[in-house]
N, C-alpha and C positions, 0 to 999 in steps of 0.2 A: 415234687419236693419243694419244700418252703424255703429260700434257701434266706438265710437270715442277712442284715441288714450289713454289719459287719462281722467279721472273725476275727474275734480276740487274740486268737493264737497268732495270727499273719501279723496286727499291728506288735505282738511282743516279738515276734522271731525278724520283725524290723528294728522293733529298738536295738535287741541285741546286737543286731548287724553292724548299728551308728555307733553305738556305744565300744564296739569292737574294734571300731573303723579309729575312734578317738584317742584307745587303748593304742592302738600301734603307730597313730601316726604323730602321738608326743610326747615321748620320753622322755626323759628330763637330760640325758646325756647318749645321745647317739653311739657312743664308744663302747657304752655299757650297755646291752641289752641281750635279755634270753633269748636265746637264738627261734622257738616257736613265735619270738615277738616281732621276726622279721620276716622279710619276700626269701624265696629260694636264690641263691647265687644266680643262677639261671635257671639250667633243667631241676624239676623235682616238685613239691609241693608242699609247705607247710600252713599252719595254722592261720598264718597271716595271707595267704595266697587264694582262701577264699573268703572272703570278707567281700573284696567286689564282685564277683561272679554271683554270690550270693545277692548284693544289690539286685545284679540284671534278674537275675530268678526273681525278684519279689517283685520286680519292674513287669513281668510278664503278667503274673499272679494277678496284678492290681488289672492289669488293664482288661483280663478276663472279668473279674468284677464289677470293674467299673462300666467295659461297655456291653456285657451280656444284654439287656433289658436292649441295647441300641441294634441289635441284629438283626431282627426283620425288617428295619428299616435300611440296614445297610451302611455304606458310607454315603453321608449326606453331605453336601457343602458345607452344611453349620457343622457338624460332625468334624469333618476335616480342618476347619480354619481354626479349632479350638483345640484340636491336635496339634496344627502346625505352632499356636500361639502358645501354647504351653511347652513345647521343644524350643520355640525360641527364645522362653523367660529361660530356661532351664539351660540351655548353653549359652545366652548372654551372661549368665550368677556364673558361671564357669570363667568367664574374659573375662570378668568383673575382678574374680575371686584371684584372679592370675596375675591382673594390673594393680589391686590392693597393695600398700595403702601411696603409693606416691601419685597413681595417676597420671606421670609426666607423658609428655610426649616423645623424649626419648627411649622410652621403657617399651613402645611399641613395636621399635625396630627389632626387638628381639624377642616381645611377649611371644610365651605358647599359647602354641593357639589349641593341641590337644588338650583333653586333661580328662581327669575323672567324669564332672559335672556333663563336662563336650558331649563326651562318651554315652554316659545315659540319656541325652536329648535325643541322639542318633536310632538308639535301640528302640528307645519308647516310640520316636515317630514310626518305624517303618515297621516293628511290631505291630502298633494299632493300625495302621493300614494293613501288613499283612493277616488279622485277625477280624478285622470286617469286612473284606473280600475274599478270605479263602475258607472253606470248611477246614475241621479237623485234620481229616487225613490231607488234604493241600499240604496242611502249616507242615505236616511233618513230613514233607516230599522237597518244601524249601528247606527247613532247618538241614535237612540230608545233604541239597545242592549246597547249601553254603559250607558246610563242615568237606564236604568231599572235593567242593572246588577249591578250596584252599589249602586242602591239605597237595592237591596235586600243583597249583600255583609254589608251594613254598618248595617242592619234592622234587618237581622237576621243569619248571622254567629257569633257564637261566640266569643268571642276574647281572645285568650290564655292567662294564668294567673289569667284573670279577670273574665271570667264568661257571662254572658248575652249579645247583643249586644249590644251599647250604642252609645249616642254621646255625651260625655263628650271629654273636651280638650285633656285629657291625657290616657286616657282608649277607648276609639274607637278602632275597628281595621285598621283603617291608619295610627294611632298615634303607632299602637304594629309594623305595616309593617315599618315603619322608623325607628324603632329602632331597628327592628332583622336585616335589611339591611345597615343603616346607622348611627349607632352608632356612636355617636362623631362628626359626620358632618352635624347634623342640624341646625336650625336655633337658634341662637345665646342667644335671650331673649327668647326663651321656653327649648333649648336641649331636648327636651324629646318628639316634635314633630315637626312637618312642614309647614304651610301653602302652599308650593310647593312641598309635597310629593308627593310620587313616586302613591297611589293607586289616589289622587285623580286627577290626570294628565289623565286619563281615561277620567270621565267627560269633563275635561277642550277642551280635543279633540271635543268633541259633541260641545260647544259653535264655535270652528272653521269651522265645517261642518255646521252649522246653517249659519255663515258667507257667505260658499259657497254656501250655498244652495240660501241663499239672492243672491249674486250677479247672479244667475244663472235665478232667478225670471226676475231681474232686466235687463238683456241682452237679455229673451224673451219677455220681452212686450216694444212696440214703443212707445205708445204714453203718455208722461211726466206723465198728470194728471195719468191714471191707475196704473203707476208706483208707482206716489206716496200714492194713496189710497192701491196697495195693500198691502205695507211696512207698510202704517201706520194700516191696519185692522189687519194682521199676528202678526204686534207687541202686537196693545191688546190682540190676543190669547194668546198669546205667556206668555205676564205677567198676564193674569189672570190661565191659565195653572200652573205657577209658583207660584205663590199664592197659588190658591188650593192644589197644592202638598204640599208644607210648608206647612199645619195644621198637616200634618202629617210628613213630612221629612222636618223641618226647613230649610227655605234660612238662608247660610252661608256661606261667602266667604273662613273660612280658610279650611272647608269642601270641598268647592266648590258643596255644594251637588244639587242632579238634580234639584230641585225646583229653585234652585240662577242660573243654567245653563239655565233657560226657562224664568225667572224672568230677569232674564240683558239683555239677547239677545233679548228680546223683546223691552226693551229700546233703545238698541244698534239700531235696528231696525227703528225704531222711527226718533230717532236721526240723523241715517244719513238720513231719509226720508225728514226729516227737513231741513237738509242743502243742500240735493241736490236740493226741492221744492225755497226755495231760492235764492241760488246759480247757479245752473247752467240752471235751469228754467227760473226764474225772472231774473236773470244777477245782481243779486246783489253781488259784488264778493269784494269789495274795501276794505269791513269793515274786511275780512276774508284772504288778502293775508299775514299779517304777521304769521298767522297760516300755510299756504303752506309754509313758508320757517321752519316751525318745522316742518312740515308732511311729507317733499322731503328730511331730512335729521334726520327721528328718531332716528335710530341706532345709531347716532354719538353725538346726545345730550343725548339721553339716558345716554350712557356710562360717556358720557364727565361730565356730572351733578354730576352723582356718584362718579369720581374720583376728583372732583374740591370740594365736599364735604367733601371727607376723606381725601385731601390735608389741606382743613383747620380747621379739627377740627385737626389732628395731630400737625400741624406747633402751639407751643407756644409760647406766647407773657409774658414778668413780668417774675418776679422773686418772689420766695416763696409762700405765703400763697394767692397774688396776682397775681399769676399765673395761667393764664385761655390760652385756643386753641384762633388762631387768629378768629375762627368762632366767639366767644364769644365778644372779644375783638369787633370784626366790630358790632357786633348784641347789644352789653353796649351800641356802645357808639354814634351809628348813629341813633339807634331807638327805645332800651329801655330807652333813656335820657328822651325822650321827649312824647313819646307815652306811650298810656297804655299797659299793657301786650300781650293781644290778638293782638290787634294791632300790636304791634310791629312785634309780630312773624309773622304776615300775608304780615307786608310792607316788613320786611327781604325775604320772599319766592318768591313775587312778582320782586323784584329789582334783585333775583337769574332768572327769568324769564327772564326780560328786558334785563341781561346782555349778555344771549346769544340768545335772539333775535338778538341784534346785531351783533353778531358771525354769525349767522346762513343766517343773511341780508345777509353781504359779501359774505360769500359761496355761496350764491342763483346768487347773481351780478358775478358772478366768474364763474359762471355755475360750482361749485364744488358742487358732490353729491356723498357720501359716501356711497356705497350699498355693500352690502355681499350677 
């Protein structure tokens, strides 16, 4: 098989992921938001709950890609130190992105040190190690250990202090492992645990090897239609697998527990089945290229989204009792005037979209593309 240089459909079923990630992560008023535009309370899954899972799937995908052609050579030292060097641009953008914008030195005693960015450094490295030393069926003999060792970790070790296993928010033993390790640098509205803590980063590895294992499917079979039936029949295994485990180990995103690892990626699965049936089958591709210019440039709106948010909720506008962040000011007075609440906040997130679509046009027209 010839297998082409890139796929279309991967860098759009990327935009949409960023673009998705931007949609929920700025509202214009947190108070007001459609509830598919949020995480699940806890147990359960909505619409918003795989947006990262999806990340790591595409995280897997890529590195199948990227280092196919590197396999009979193996891991080589050059190999590995541009492995290690690109996890470490990519979890520093993360410390970076966390200490934004004061930089002080008091702000460290308490910066997170998890986060999103942390998270995908983690996965990518020990993915592309475990996919240039393991064959196929290896990778899916780890993804099993990690998914089955955690779920017995969470199910039945005990948890110190507390007693029993559990999976409550704050008595779980992931939620005791972030706080005997990272006391003071978790996440900000719980402190007392993490959604990108340190045990559940385990799992989350298994969703990138599912990624690769996908692409590795999809590089051996030629011809379109098979491709896309087998993506889409592995995906229903895949989510009713995850299903079924959730009756007893609930899907949960801040868990990431193995049921929600089998449950997304089966989606994730689907979805790009979907875009590539599509897109790069059908040649439907017109409706989809403003998404290739967020998928050939994630990294950089990523980050750029986050800092252009905490540029303007900082910057104040008024004086006294009138004084509100120019976020608020722009969110008053363009689109809580006239819109209703939900609204509002959904047209605010949406226009935070649009704005750097256009950023991102340019770059594309520019042939600028930011990679680490």
């Amino acid at each position: 098989m010839t297998k082409p240089d890139r796929i279309f459909s991967l860098d759009v079923f990327r935009g949409i992921t960023v673009a998705a990630m931007i949609l929920v992560n700025n509202p214009g008023d947190w108070g007001a938001v459609y509830r598919p535009l949020l995480h699940a309370r806890w147990n359960g899954c909505t619409p918003t709950d795989l947006i990262f899972p999806f990340f790591l799937f595409i995280v897997g995908m890529s590195i199948h890609f990227a280092y196919q052609p590197k396999l009979t050579e193996r891991l080589t030292k050059k190999v590995f130190l541009k492995i290690v060097k690109r996890a470490a641009i990519i979890f520093g953008l993360g410390i970076l992105l966390a200490w934004f914008p004061t930089f002080s030195l008091e702000k460290l005693a308490t910066l997170r040190i998890p986060g999103v960015l942390q998270r995908i450094s983690i996965v990518f490295f020990f993915c592309s190690i475990i996919y240039l030393k393991m064959n196929w069926l290896a990778q899916i003999r780890a993804a099993s250990i990690l998914l089955v060792g955690y779920f017995l970790l969470m199910t039945v070790v005990p948890v110190p202090d507390f007693g029993e296993a559990n999976l409550e928010p704050e008595t779980n033993l992931a939620a005791w492992l972030d706080r005997f390790l990272l006391n003071g640098h978790l996440w900000s509205q719980s402190k007392t645990w993490d959604p990108e803590g340190l045990l559940s980063t385990l799992p989350a590895i298994a969703t990138g090897i599912i990624g690769m294992l996908t692409g590795q499917l999809f590089s051996k079979i030629d011809r379109p239609e098979l491709r896309t039936t087998w993506l889409f029949f592995l995906g229903c295994v895949l989510i009713v697998a995850g299903s079924a485990w959730g009756l007893f180990f609930p899907i949960n995103k801040s868990l990431w527990t193995s049921s929600y690892v089998l449950y997304t990626a089966g989606i994730a699965m689907q979805s790009f089945a979907f875009c590539y049936w599509i897109i790069d089958v059908h040649g439907w591709k017109k409706w989809a290229t403003p998404f290739v210019y967020y998928g050939v440039n994630a990294i950089f709106v990523f980050v750029a989204s986050g800092a252009v948010a905490k540029i303007l909720i900082r910057i104040k506008v008024g004086e006294g009792e009138s004084q509100t962040s120019l976020w608020g000011y722009i969110f008053n007075s363009a689109y809580a005037s006239w819109l209703s609440p939900k609204d509002a906040s959904l047209a605010f997130a949406v226009t935070l979209i649009l704005f750097f679509l256009l950023i991102l046009w340019w770059m594309y027209k520019k042939k600028i593309f930011i990679k680490v």
